[in-house]
N, CA, C and O atoms as CSV, one atom per row, in Angstrom:
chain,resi,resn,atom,element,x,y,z
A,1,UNK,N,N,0.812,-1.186,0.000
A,1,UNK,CA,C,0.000,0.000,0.000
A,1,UNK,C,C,0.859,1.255,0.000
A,1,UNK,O,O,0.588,2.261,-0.655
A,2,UNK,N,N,1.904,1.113,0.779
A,2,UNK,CA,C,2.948,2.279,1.016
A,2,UNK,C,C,3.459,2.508,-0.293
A,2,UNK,O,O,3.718,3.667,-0.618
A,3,UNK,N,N,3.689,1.319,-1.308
A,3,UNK,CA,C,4.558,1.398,-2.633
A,3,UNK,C,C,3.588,2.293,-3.346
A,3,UNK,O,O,3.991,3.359,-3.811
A,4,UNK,N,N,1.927,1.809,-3.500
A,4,UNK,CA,C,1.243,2.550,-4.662
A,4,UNK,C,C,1.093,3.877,-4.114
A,4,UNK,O,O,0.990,4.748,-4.978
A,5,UNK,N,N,1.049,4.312,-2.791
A,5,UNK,CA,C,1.081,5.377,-2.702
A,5,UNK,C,C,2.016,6.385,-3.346
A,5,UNK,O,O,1.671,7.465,-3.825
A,6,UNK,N,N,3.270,5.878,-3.293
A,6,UNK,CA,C,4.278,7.030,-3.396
A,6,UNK,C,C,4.167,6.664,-5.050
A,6,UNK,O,O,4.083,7.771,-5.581
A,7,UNK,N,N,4.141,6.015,-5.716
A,7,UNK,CA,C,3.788,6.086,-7.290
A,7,UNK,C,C,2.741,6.874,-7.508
A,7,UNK,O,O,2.857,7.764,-8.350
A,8,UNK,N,N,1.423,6.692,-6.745
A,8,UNK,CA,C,0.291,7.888,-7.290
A,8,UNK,C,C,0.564,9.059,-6.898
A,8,UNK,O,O,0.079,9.954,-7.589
A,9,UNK,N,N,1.409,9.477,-5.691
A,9,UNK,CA,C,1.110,10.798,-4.778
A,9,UNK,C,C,2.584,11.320,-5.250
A,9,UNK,O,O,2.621,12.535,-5.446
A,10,UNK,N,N,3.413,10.841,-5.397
A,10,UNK,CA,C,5.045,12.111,-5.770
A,10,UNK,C,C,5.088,11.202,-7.066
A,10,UNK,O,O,4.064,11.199,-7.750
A,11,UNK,N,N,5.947,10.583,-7.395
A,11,UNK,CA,C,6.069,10.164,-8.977
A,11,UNK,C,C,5.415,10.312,-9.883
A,11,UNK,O,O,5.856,10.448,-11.024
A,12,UNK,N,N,3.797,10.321,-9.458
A,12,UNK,CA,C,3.202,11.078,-10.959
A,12,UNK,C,C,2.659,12.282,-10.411
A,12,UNK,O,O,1.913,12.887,-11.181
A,13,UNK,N,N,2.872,12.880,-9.074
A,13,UNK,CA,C,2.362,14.303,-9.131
A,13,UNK,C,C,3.659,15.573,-9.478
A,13,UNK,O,O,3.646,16.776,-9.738
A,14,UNK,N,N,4.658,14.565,-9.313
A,14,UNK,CA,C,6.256,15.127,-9.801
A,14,UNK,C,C,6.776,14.254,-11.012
A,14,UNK,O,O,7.387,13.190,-10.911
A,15,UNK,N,N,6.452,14.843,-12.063
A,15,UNK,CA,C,6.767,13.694,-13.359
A,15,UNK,C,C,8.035,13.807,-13.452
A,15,UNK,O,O,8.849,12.885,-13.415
A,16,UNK,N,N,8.338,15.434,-13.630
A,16,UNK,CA,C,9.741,16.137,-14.050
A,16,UNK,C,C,10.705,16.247,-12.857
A,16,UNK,O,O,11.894,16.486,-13.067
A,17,UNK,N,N,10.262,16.092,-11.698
A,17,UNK,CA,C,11.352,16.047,-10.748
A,17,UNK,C,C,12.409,15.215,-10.514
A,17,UNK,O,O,12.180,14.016,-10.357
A,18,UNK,N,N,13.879,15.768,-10.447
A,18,UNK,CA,C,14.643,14.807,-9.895
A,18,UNK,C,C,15.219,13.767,-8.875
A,18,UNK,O,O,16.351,13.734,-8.391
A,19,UNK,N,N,13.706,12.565,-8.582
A,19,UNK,CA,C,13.646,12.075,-7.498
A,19,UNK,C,C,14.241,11.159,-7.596
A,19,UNK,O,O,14.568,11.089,-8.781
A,20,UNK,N,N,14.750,10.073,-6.885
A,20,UNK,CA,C,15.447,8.732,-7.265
A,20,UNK,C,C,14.684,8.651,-5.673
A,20,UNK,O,O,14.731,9.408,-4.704
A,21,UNK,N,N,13.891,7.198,-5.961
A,21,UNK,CA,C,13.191,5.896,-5.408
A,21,UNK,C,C,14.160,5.226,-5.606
A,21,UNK,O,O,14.925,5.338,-6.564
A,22,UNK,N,N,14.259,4.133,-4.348
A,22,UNK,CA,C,14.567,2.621,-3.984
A,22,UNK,C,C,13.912,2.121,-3.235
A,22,UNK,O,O,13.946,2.283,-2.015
A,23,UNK,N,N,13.018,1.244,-4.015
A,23,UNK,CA,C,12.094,0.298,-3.148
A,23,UNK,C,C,13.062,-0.866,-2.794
A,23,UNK,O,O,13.861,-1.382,-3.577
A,24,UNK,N,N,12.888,-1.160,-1.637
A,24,UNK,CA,C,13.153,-2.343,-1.099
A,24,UNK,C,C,12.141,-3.491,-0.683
A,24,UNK,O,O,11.066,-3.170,-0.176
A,25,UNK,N,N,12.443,-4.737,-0.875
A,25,UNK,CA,C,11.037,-5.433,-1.222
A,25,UNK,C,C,12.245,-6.489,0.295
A,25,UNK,O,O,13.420,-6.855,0.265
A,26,UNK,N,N,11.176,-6.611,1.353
A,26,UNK,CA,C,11.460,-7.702,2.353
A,26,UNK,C,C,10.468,-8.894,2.553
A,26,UNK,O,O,9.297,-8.995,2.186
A,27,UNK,N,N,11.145,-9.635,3.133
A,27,UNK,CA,C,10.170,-10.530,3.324
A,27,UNK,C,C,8.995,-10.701,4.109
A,27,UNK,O,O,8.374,-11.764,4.110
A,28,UNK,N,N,8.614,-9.571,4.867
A,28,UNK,CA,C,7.741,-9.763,5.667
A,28,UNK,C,C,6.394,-10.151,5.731
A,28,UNK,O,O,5.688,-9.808,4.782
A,29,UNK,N,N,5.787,-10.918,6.823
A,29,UNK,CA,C,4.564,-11.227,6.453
A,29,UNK,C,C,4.644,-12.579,5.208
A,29,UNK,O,O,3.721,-12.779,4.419
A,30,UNK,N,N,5.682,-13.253,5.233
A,30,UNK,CA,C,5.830,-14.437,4.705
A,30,UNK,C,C,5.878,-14.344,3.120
A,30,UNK,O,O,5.753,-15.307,2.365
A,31,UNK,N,N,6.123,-12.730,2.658
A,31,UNK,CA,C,6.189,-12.645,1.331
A,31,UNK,C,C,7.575,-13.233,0.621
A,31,UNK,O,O,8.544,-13.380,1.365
A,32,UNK,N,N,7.738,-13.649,-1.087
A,32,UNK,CA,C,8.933,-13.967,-1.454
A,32,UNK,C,C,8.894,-12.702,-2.138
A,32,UNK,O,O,8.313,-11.671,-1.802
A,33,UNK,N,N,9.704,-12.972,-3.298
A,33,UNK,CA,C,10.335,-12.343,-4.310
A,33,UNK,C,C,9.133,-12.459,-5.537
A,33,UNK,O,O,8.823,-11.519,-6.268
A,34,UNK,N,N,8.659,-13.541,-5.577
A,34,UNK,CA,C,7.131,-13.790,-6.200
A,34,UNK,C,C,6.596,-13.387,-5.934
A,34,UNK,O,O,5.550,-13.928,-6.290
A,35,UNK,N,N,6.314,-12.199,-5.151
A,35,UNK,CA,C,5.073,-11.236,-4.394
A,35,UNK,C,C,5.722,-10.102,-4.713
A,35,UNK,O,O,5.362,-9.129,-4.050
A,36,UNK,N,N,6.454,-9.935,-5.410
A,36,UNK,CA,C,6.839,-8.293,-5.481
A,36,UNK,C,C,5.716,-7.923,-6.661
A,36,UNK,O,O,5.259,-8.924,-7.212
A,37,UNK,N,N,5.357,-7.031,-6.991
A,37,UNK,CA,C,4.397,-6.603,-8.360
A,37,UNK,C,C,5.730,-5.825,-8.989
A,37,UNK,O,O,6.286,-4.977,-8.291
A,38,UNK,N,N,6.118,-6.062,-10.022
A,38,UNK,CA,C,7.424,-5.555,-10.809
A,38,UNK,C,C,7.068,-4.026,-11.217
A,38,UNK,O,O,7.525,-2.913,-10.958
A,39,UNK,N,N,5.677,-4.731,-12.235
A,39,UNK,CA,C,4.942,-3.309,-12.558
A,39,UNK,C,C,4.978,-2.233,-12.237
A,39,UNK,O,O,5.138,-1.215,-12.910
A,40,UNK,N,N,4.744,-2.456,-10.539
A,40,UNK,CA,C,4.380,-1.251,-9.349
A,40,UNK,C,C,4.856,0.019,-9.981
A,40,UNK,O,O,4.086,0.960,-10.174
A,41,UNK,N,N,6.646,0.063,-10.435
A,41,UNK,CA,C,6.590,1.207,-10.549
A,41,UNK,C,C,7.286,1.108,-11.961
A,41,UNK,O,O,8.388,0.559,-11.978
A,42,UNK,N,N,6.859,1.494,-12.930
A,42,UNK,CA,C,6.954,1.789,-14.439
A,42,UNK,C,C,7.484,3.351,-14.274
A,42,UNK,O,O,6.751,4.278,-14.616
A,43,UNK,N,N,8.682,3.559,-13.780
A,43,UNK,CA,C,9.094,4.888,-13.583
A,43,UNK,C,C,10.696,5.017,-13.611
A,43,UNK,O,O,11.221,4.492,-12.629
A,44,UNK,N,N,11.455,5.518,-14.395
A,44,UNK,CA,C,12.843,5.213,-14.714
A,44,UNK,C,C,13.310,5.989,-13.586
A,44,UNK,O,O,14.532,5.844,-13.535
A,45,UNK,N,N,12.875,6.797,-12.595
A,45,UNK,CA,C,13.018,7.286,-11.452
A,45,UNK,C,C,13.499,6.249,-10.057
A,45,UNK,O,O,14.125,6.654,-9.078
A,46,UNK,N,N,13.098,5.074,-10.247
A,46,UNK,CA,C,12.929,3.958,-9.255
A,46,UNK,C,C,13.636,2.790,-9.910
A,46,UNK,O,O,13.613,2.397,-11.077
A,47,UNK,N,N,14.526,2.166,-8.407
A,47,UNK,CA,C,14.881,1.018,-8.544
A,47,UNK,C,C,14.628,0.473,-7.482
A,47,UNK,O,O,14.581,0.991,-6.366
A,48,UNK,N,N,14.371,-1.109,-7.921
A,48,UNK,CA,C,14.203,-2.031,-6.869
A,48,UNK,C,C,14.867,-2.873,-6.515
A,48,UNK,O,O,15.950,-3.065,-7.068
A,49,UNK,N,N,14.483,-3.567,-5.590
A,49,UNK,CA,C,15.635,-4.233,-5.320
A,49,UNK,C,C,14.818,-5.193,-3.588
A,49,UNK,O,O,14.282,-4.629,-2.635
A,50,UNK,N,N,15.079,-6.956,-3.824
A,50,UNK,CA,C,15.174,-7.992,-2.994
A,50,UNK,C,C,15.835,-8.214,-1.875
A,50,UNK,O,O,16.733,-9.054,-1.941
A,51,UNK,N,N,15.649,-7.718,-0.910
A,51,UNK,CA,C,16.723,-8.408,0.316
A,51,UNK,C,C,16.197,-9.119,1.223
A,51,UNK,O,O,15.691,-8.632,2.234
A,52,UNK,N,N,16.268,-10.729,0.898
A,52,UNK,CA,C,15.815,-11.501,1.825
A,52,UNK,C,C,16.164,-11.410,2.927
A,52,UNK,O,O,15.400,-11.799,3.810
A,53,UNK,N,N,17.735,-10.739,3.335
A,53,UNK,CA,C,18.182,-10.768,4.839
A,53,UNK,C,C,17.812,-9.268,5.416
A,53,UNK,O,O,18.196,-8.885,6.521
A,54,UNK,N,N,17.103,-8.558,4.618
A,54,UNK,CA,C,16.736,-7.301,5.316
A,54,UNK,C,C,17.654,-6.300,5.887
A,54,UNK,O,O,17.503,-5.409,6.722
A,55,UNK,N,N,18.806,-6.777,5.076
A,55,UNK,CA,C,20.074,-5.902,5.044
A,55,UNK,C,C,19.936,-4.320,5.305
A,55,UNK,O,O,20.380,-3.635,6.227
A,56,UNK,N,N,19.325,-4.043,4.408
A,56,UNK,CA,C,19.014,-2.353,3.968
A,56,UNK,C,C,18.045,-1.692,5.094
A,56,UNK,O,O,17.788,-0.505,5.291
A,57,UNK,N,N,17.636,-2.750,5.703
A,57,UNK,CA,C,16.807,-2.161,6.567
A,57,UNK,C,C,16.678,-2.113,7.685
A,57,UNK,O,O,15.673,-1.659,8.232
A,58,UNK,N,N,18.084,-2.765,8.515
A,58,UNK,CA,C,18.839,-3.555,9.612
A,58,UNK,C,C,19.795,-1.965,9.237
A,58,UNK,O,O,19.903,-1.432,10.341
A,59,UNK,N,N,20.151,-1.496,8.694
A,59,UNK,CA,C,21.184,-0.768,8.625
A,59,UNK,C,C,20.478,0.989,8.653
A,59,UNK,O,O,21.050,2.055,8.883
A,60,UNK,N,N,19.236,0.734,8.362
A,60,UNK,CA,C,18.354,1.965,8.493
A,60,UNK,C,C,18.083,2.154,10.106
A,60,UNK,O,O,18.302,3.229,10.666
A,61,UNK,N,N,17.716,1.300,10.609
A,61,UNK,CA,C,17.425,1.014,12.083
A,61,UNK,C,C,19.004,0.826,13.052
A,61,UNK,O,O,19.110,0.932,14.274
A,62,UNK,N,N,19.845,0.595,12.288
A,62,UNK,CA,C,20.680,1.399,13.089
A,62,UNK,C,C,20.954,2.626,13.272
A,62,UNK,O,O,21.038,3.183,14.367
A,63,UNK,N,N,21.145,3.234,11.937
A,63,UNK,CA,C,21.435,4.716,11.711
A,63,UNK,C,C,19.992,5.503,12.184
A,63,UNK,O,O,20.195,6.459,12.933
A,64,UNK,N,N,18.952,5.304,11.939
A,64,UNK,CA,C,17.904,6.431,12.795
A,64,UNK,C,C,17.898,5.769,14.552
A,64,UNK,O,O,17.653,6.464,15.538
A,65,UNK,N,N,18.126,4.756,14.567
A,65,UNK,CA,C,18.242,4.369,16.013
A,65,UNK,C,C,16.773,4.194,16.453
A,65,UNK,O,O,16.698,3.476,17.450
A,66,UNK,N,N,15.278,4.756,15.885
A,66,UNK,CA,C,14.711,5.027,16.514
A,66,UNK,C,C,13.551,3.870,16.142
A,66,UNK,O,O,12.403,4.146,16.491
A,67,UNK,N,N,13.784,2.560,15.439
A,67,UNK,CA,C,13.446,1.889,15.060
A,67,UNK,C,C,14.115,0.605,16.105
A,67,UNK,O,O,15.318,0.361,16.193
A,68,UNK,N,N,13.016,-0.122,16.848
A,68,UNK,CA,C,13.255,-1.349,17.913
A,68,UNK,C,C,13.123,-2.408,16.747
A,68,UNK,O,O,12.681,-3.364,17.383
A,69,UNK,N,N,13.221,-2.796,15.560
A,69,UNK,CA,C,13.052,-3.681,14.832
A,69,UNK,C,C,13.214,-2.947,13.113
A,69,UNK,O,O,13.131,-1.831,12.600
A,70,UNK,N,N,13.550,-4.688,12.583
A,70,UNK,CA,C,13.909,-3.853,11.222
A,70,UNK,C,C,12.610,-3.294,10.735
A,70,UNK,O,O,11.562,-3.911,10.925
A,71,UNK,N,N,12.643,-2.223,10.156
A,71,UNK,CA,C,11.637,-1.427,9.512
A,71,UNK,C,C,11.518,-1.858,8.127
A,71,UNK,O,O,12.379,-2.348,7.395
A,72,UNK,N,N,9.835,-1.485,7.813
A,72,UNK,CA,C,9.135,-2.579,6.997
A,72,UNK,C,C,8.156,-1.084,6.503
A,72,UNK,O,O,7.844,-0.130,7.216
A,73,UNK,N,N,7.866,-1.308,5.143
A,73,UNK,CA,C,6.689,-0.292,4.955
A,73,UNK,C,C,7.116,0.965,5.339
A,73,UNK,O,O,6.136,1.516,5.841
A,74,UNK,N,N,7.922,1.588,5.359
A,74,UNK,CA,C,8.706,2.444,6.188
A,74,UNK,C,C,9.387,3.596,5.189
A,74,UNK,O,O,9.701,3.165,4.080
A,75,UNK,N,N,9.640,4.929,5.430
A,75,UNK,CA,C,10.192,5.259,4.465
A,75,UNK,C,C,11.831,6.081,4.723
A,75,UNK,O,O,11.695,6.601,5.830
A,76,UNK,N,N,12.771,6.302,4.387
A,76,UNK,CA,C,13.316,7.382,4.804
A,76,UNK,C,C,13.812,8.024,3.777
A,76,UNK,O,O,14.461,7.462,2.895
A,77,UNK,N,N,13.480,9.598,3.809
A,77,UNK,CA,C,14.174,10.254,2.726
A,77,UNK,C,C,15.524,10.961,2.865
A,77,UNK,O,O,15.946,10.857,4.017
A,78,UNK,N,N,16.257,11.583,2.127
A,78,UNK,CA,C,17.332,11.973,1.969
A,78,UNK,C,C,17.649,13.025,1.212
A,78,UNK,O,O,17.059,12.875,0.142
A,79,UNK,N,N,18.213,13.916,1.206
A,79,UNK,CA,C,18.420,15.291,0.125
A,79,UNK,C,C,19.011,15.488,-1.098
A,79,UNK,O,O,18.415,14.572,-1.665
A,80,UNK,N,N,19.446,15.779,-1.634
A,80,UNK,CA,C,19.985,15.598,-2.926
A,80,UNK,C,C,21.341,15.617,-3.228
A,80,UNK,O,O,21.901,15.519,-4.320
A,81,UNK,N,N,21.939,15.801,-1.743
A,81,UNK,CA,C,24.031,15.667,-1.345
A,81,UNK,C,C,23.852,14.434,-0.747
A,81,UNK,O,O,24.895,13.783,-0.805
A,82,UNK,N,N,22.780,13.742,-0.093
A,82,UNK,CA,C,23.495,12.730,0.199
A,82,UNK,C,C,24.267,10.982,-0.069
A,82,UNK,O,O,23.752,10.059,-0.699
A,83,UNK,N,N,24.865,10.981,0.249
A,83,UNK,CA,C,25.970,9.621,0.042
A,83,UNK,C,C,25.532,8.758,0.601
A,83,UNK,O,O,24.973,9.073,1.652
A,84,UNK,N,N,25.537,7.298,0.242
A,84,UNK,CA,C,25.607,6.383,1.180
A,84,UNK,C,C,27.038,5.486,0.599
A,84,UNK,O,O,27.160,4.725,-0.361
A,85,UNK,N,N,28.121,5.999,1.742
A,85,UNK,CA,C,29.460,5.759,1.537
A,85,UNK,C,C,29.568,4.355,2.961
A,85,UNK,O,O,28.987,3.272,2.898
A,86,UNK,N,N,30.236,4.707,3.819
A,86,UNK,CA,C,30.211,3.912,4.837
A,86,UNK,C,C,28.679,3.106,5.004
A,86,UNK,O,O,28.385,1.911,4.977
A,87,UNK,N,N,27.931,4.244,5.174
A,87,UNK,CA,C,26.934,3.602,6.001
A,87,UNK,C,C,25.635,4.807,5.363
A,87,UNK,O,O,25.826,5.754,4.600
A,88,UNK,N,N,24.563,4.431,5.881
A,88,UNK,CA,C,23.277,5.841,5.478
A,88,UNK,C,C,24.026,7.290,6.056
A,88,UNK,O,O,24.879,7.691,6.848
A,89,UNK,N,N,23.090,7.721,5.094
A,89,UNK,CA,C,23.266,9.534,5.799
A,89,UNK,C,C,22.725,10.020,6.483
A,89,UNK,O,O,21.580,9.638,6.243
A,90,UNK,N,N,22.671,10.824,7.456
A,90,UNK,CA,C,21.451,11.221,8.420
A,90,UNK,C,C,19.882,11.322,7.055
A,90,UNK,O,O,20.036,11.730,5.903
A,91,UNK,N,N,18.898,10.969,7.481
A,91,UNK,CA,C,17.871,10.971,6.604
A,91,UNK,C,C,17.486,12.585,6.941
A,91,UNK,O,O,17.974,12.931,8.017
A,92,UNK,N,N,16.762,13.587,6.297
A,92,UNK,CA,C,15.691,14.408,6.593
A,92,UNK,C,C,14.883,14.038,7.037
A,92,UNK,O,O,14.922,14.737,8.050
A,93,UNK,N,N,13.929,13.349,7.179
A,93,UNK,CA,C,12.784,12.571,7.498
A,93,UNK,C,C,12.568,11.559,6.897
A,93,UNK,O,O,12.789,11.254,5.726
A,94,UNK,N,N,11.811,10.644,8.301
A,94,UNK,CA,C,11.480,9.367,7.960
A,94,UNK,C,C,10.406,8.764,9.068
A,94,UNK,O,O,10.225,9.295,10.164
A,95,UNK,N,N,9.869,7.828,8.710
A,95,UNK,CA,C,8.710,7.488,9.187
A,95,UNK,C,C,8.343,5.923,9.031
A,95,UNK,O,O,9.038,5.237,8.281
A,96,UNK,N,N,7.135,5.287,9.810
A,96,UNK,CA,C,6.564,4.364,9.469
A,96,UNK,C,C,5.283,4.365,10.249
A,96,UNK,O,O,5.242,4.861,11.375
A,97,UNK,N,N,3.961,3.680,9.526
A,97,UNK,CA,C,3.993,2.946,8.082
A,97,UNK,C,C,3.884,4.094,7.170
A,97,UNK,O,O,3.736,5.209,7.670
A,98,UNK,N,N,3.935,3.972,6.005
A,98,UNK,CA,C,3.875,5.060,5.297
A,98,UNK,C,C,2.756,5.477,5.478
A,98,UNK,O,O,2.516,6.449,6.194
A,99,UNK,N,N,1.783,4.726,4.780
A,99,UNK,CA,C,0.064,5.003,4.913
A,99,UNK,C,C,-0.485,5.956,6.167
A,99,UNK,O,O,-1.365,6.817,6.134
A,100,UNK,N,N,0.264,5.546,7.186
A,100,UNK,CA,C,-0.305,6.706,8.273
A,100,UNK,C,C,0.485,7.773,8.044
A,100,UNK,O,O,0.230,8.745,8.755
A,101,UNK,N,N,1.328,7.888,7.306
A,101,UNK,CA,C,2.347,9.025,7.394
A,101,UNK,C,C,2.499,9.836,6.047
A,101,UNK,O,O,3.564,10.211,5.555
A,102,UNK,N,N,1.249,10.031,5.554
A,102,UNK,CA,C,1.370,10.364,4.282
A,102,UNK,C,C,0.850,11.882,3.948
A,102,UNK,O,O,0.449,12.282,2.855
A,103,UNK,N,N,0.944,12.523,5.000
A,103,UNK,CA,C,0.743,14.244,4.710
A,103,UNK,C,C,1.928,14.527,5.143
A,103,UNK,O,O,2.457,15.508,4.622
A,104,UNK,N,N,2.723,13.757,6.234
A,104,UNK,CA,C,4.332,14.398,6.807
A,104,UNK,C,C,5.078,14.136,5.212
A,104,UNK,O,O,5.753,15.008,4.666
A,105,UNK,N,N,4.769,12.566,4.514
A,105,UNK,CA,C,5.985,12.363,3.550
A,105,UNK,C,C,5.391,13.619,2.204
A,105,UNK,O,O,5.955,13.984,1.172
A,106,UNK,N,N,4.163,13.972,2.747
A,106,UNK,CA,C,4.138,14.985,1.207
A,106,UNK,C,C,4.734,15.713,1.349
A,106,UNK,O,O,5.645,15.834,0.530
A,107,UNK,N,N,4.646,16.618,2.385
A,107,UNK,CA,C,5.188,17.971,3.016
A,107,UNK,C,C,6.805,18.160,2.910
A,107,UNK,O,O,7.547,19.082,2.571
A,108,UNK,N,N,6.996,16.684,3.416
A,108,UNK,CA,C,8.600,16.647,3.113
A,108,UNK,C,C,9.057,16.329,1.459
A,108,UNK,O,O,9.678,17.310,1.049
A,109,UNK,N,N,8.996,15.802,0.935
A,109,UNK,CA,C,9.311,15.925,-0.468
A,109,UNK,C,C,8.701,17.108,-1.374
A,109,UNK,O,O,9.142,17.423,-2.479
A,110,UNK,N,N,7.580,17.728,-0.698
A,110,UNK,CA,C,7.686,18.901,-1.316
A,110,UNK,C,C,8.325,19.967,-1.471
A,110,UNK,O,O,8.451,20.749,-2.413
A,111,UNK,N,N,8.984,19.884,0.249
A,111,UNK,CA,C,9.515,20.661,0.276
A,111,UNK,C,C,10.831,20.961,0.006
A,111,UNK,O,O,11.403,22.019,0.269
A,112,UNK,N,N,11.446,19.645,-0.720
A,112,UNK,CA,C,12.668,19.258,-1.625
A,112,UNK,C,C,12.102,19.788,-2.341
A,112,UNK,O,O,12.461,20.959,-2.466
A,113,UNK,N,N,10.930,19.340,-3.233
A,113,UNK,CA,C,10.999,19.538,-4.687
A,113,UNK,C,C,10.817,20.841,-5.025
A,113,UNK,O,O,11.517,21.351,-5.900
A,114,UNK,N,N,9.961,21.460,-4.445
A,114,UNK,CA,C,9.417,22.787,-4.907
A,114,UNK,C,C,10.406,23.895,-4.249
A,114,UNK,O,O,10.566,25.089,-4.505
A,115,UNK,N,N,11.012,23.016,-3.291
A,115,UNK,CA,C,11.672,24.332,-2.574
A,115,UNK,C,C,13.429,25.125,-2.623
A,115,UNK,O,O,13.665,26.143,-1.972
């Protein structure tokens, strides 16, 4: 639900913006890799990407700290300097689940994009 959101609500309400998406697809809830919808995002803006060991997201929950478990449905954004060299970058904001958090994640990518 969190994925189609951010495809209907910033990717096609920002066609021309320079956003770069990475979905991360985990296993949770007993999903495989056969449960991803590929489709989802038909947007050369976005890449995806499988991590059965929840790598990417074990490493998010270290760096915000503020996550007691790996984060799932979850989003964190980032600005347009940042690196992920060592490790993540401090995020700008981030949140979970998305779905409840979906006037903070507008506000915040708007206020990248437009601002």
């Amino acid at each position: 639900m969190g994925a189609s959101w951010v495809r209907n609500n910033i990717l096609e309400k920002y066609p021309d913006a320079p956003i770069s998406v990475y979905a991360v697809w985990v296993p949770q809830l007993g999903a495989s890799r056969g449960d991803v919808d590929v489709g989802l995002f038909d947007d050369e803006r976005v890449r995806s990407y499988w991590d059965p060991q929840e790598l990417a997201g074990l490493a998010i929950a270290d760096d915000v700290e503020a996550f007691e478990f790996t984060p799932w449905d979850a989003y964190t954004l980032y600005g347009p300097d940042a690196r992920w060299e060592d490790g993540p970058p401090e995020p700008i904001d981030w949140a979970m689940p998305v779905v409840s958090e979906t006037d903070r994640l507008s506000q915040s990518v708007e206020g990248l994009v437009e601002g």
